[in-house]
N, C-alpha and C positions, 0 to 999 in steps of 0.2 A: 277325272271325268266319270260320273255315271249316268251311267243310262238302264231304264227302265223300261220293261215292255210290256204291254197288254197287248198281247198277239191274238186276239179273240174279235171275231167282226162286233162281238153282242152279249149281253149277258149273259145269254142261253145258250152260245155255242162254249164259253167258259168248261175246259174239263173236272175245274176246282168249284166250280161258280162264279156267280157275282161277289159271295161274299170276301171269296179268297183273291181275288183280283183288284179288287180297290179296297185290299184292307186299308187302315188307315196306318198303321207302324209301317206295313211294306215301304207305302208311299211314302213316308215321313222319311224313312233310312234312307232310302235311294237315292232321294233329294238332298235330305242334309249332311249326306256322305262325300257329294261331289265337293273339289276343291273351286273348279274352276268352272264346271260345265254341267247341267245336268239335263239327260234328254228323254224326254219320255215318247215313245212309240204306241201309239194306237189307233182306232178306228173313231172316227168323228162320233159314231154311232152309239159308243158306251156312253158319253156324256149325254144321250139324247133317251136312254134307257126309261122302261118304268117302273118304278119300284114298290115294293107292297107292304115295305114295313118303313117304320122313320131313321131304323138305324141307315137302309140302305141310303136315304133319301141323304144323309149326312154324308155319307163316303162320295156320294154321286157331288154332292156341293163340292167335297175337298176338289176331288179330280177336274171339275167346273173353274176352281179358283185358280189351280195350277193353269190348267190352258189359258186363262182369262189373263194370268198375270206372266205369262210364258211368249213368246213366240213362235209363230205355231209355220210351219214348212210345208207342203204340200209334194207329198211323191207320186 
């Protein structure tokens, strides 16, 4: 099992940023590390972020892709 978290409500409350928060290796480890389970914790709201360059716009898709093909929980 792993699990991942973006404990940040938003990009801008980020204490690394946005960039450091949906890297894309992060993501990619975290996920393709679980055996059986992989959960990611965050804020509906980083996926709804606006970004000002194309690299962000690309890590925003990956994390868009994971929720879209994820099951998502509501606490």
């Amino acid at each position: 099992v792993a699990i991942y978290s973006l404990t940040a409500s938003d990009g801008d409350s980020a204490p690394r940023g946005i960039d450091f928060l949906l890297d894309p290796n992060r993501l990619n480890v975290a996920i393709s590390r679980a055996q059986c389970l992989s959960i990611v914790v965050g804020s509906p709201e980083l996926a709804t972020g606006i970004s000002n360059s194309i690299s962000n716009v690309q890590r925003l898709n990956r994390l868009c892709s994971v929720i879209a093909n994820g099951q998502s929980k509501e606490i």
